[in-house]
N, C-alpha and C positions, 0 to 999 in steps of 0.2 A: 103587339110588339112590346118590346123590354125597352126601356130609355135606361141607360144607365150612365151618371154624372157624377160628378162633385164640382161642388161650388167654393171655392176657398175664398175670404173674407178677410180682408186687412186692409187699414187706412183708408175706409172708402172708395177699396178699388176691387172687382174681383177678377180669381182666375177660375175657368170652367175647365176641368178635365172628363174623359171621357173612357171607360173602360171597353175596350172593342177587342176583338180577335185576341184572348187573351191577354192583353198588356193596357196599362193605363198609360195614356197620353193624350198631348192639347188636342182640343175640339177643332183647333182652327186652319187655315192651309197649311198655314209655314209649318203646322206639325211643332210647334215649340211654346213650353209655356208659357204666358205676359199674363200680367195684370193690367186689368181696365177701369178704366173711369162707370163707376154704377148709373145708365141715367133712369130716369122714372119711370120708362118704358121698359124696364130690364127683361122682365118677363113677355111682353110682346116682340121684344123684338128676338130673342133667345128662342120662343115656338116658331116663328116666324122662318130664321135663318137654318136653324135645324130639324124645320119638319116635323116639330111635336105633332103625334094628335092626341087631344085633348084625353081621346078615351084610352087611350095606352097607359100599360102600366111604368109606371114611373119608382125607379130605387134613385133615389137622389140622396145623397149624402151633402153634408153640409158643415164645415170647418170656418168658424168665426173665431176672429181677437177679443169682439165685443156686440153687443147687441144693440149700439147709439147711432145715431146720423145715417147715415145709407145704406148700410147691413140692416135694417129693418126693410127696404122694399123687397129686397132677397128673402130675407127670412120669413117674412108676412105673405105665406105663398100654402095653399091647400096642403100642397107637395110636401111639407115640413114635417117633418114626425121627431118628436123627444129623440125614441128610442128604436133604430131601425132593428127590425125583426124580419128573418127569411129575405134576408139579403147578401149579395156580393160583397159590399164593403166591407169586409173584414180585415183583423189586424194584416195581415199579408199585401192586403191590396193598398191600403193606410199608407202599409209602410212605402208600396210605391208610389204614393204620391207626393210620400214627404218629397220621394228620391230625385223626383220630376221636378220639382219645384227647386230643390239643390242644384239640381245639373242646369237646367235652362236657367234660371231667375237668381242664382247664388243667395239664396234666401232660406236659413236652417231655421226648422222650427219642429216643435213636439206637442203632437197632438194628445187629449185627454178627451174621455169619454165618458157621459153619465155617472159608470161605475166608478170613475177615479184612476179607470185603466190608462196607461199611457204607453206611446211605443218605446224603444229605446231612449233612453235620452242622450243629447247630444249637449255636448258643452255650448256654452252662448247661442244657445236657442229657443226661436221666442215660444213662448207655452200657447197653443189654441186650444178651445174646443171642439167637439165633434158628437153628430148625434150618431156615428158607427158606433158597432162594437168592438170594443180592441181588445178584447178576449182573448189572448191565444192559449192554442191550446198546451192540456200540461206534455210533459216530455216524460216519453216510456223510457221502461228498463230495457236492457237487451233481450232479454226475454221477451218482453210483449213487443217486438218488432219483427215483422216478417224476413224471413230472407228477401236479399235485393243482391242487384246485379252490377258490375261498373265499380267505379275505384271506390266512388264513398259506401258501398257497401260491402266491399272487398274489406275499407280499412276501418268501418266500424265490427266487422266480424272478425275483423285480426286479434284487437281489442279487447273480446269476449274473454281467454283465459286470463289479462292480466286487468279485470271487472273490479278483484277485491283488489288490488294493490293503487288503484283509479281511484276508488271511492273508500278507500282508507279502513276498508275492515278488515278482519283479523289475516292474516297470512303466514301460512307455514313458518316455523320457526327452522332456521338455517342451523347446522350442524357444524362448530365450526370443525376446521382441519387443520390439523397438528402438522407441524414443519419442522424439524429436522436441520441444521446447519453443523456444517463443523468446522469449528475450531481451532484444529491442528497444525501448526503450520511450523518448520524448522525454522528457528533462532539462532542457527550456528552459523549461518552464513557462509555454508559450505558450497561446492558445487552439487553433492548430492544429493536429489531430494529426499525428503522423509518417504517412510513406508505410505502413508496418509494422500503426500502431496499428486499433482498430474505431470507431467512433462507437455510442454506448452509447443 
């Protein structure tokens, strides 16, 4: 079996999230994220409540403020790896944990990872690290995009012929058109109109 977590690390308290049926969220009944008090048994009682077995594979990810005082019995765990390889946690899933952690706990924060990679950043939010990778990936041309179905790919394929005017390269040169006005108007203040004028 797959164990797949994250452990987020600040002020000597952690939060444990869980990636399951597609979505990341809390490990715990209430289904909502909290931070907890670290005690020294962290890791017995964490296999304990959630049924590790020892021999499963485990993708743990891991987001610390700092590595002093009780973030070391968390991190001081077999499970720990620098640099996670051939794993879920990537930037995408990252980012829903920042998101988790916003919505439940109103706590912003941006995570960085070995590389230097970071997710977006958000204004007044605190920087952690992370051993995921927040790689994302680069972004295609229209061209190397498959047709797709549904609005967003309705209204990225609307987009397609006006490509170079998006991205600023060269574009037909417009022709202008001559216009024509006249002029003509009687000055004599007659009731007649001029040859020129309309009858209104």
């Amino acid at each position: 079996m797959r164990y797949t977590y994250v452990f987020v690390l600040t002020s000597n308290c952690v939060c444990v999230l869980q990636h399951k049926d597609g979505e990341v969220r809390a490990s715990n009944l209430a289904n909502k994220a909290r931070f907890e008090d670290i005690s020294e048994s962290f890791w017995e009682d964490f296999q304990r409540v959630f049924n590790i077995d020892p021999k499963g594979h485990k993708d743990y990810a891991f987001v610390w403020l700092n590595k002093a005082h009780k973030h070391s019995i968390v991190l001081n765990t077999p499970d720990f790896k620098d640099r996670l390889e051939d794993s879920i946690w990537n930037h995408a899933r990252m980012a829903d944990v920042r998101d988790v952690l916003e919505r439940d706990c109103s706590m912003r924060f941006n995570f960085e990872d070995f590389a230097g990679c970071q997710l977006y950043p958000l204004p007044s939010a605190t920087p952690l690290f992370t051993n995921a990778n927040l790689e994302h990936p680069q972004e295609t041309s229209f061209e190397d995009e498959r047709p797709s179905t549904g609005f967003y790919g309705y209204s990225k394929d609307s987009l397609k012929p006006h490509q170079e005017a998006i991205y600023g390269e060269k574009t037909q040169k417009r022709t202008p058109v001559e216009r024509t006005l006249s002029t003509k108007a009687s000055l004599k203040g007659d009731d007649k109109p001029s040859v020129d004028e309309e009858n209104v």
